[in-house]
C-alpha positions, 0 to 999 in steps of 0.5 A: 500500500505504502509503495503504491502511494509512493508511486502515485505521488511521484507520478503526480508530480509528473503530471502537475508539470506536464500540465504546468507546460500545457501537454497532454501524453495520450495519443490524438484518437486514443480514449482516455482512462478512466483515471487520467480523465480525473487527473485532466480535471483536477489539474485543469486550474493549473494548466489554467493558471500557467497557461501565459508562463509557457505561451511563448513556448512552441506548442511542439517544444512542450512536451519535450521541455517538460520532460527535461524538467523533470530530470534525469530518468524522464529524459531517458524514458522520453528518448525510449519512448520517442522510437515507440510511436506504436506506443505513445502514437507518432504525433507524440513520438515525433515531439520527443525527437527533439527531446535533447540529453543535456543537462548541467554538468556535475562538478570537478570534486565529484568527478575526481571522486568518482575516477578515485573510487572506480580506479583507485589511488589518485587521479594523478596516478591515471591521467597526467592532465584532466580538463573540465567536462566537454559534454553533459548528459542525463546518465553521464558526463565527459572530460577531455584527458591525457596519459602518459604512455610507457615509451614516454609519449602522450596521448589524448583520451576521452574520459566519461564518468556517470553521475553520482547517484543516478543508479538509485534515481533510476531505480526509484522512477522505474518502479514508479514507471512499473506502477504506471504500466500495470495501472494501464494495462487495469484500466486500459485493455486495448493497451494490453496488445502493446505491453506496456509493462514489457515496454518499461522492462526494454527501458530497464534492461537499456539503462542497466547497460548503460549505467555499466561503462564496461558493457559500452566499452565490451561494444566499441571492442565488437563494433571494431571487431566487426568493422576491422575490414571496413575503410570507410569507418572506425571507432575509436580504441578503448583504454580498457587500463582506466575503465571500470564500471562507473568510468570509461576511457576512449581515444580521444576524436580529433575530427569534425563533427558532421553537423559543421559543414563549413568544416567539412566543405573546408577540409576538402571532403566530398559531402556527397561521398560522406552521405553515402557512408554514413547509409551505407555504414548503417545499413551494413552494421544492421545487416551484415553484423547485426549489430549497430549505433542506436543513437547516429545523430550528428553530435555521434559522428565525426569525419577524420583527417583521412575522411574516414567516419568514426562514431562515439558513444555507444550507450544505446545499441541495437541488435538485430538476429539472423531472422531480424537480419533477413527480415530487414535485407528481405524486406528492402531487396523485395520493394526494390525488386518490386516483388512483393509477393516474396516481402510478404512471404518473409513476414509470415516465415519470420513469424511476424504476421499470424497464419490466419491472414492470407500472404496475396492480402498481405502482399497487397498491403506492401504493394500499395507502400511500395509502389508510390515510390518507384518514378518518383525522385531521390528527395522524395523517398524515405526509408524510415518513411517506408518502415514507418508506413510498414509497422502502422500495419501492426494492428489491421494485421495482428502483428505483434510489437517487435521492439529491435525492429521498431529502434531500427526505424527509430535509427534509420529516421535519424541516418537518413537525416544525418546522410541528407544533410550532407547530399540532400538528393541522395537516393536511398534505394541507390545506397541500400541496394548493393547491402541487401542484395550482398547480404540475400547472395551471402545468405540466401545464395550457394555459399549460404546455403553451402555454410548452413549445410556446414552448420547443419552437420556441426550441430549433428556432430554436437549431438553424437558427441552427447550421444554417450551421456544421453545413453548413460542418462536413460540408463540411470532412468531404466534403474530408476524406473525398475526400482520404483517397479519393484518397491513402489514409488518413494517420496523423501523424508522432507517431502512426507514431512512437507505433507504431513504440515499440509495436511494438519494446516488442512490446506487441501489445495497444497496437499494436492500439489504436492502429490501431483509435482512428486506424480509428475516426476515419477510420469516424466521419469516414465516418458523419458524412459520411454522415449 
């Protein structure tokens, strides 16, 4: 009880302030609950009485403002939120596209204490020079440092340290976001097909990753894994000496950033050819490796000297499994190709789309996505756009949420407009034709089918190699069985005393489990055996 008015309280004083700016946080069409039909009255004098502070304010500025009031925790959940659009509808979503993540850094005592206690010894010990922080966002902040290499030379490091307490701020707002997401699915039952509690449980696993430095450290290793080929992108190297869980130090970039053209233009870059990487490097971290930088907005993204794009920050990523990866390199390969008949197929195979629905309906529903954009111009085709139109199918076609797909969308939003800042007539199908189409040869191909034949006798291999311990375990079972056979079925001294207090506290419906899980053990000794 005292949890759930805790809880309440908390989200009040979220509300008030939402009211306060004037928003409202239920999607245009959406019937209001209940209980948030009595929140929007009772707090109408507010919004009254507030109404001239915040008239100056952009009414599409509103909501993301507010968000940033309320601190740390609600700007990560509005960053969340603002790739759900199946959640909170788009006309929301994109109001919290631009949601920034910046806040007041902390000070230089607390960060000294922070690399202190996370390294040991003192800060001199690690960086031979510290500056005051560059960038500051909700979860944490970064320095620009340097070290002191074995060979005497020194070299500049990028030094990011989380803020001092953000671990229990987050987990006292979660469980308020938890309350809030039951309460939902109560009152609300249409809402139950879009999970919200899972959606808070997607907020909670991302979050955990990122207040863990060390996970995001473990991500720039694999993304320079597997992009190590790769001579049009880098990231940059982890100082893995001076990380741990609440400090993290990179290579520092010296590049610029994409959002200063005129730093670009100056350097001689061709904008045209960096647009095309920054796609491309997209589309192929998606589909050949299945595993991407969940945030390329332009302040993430750098072009060195040798024009070669690096990305920083890895706290948010996306991952994509090998039916995702087909899904994504089908889907794209089948609209170019205009075969729709074949993007449909891949939606039922990956289980996205339920058997009841006919695939020539479903077929029909991407032919009339696909189709406006073939003739029209580079300018005019998205994308994001696409998939945006594709997922709004969610529900005529009973397809289940699928979170990974949707922060692919989300993502591709922003490349495409990271890549058309830099050639606005950028062709998109032109950038992602040669990715799919590879990805489809490598998997779908001769050589694919070759390696899954490969991969098909490894796991038969696996099982022979098993084969032994198998045989040893049914024979452990046979005597097993053929005991229980002869002497009948024995319960163990604890569970006969388990079922004695059952029976005197006569609750009959735990003296019943008991004897069905000690019966079930017995019928799948049985089974086994049998089989």
């Amino acid at each position: 009880m005292a949890g759930a008015i805790t809880n309440s309280l908390r989200l009040a004083r979220a509300g008030l302030v939402l009211a306060q700016h004037g928003v409202r946080f239920v999607p245009a069409g959406t019937p209001v609950p209940p209980p948030l039909r009595l929140a929007r009255t009772l707090t109408a004098p507010i919004r009254w009485i507030s109404a001239p502070l915040h008239a100056a304010e952009p009414r599409n500025k509103r909501l993301a403002n507010a968000i940033t009031s309320l601190g740390p925790s609600y700007i990560k959940l509005g960053q969340f939120l603002a790739t759900r659009g199946d959640v909170i509808g788009p006309e929301l979503a994109g109001e919290l596209t631009s949601l920034q993540d910046s806040l007041p850094p902390f000070s230089m005592a607390e960060a000294r204490s922070a690399v202190e206690e996370a390294l040991g010894g003192r800060l001199e010990d690690h960086y031979a020079e510290f500056g005051p922080p560059v960038a500051a966002a909700s979860i944490a902040q970064v320095h620009k440092a340097a070290v002191i290499e074995p060979d005497g030379s020194r070299r500049e490091v990028a030094v990011k340290i989380l803020r001092p307490g953000i671990e229990k701020q987050f987990r006292r707002d979660l469980e308020s976001y938890y309350f809030a997401a039951r309460q939902i699915e109560r009152w609300h039952p249409p809402s139950r097909r879009l999970k919200p509690t899972s959606v808070v449980d997607t907020l909670k696993r991302s979050t955990e990753l990122e207040m863990d430095l060390r996970l995001e450290a473990a991500a720039i290793s694999e993304m320079a894994d597997n992009t190590a080929g790769d001579e049009d992108f880098r990231v940059p190297q982890v100082d893995w000496k001076r990380t741990a869980k609440r400090v993290l130090t990179v290579e520092w970039i010296d590049g610029i950033k994409l959002s200063d053209k005129k730093a670009i233009a100056a350097a001689g870059i061709d904008q045209k050819a960096l647009g095309l990487n920054v796609m491309r490097s997209f589309l192929k971290h998606a589909m050949r490796d299945g595993f991407f930088h969940a945030d390329m907005h332009q302040g993430n993204l750098f072009v060195d000297r040798g024009g070669r794009l690096v990305a920083v920050d890895f706290g948010i990523m996306g991952r994509l499994g090998h039916r995702e990866q087909r899904f994504l390199a089908e889907i794209l390969h089948g609209l170019i190709t205009r075969d729709y008949r074949r993007a449909a197929e891949v939606h039922f195979w990956a289980g996205y789309v339920p058997p009841h629905h006919p695939v020539e309906v479903f077929a029909q529903a991407l032919r009339a996505i696909g189709e406006p954009i073939h003739g029209r111009t580079a300018e005019e085709i998205s994308m994001a756009d696409l998939l945006g139109q594709l997922f709004a199918y969610t529900e005529v076609f009973d397809m289940q949420t699928r979170p990974e797909l949707i922060l692919l969308q989300k993502t591709m939003v922003v490349v495409e407009g990271v890549a058309r800042g830099l050639d606005p007539e950028l062709n998109m199908w032109v950038a992602a034709e040669p990715v799919a189409k590879k990805w489809v040869e490598d998997n779908l191909g001769p050589v694919g089918r070759l390696r899954q034949a490969g991969e098909g006798a490894s796991a038969i291999g696996k099982i022979l190699a098993d084969l032994p311990a198998l045989l040893a375990q049914g024979q452990q079972t046979a005597i097993a069985v053929n005991d229980m056979a002869r002497n009948g079925l024995r319960l163990d001294d604890e569970t006969v005393r388990q079922m004695s207090r059952e029976e005197a506290r006569g609750k009959r419906w735990g003296r019943l489990a008991l004897w069905v899980a000690a019966l079930s053990l017995a019928a799948l000794a049985i089974a086994q055996w049998s089989h």
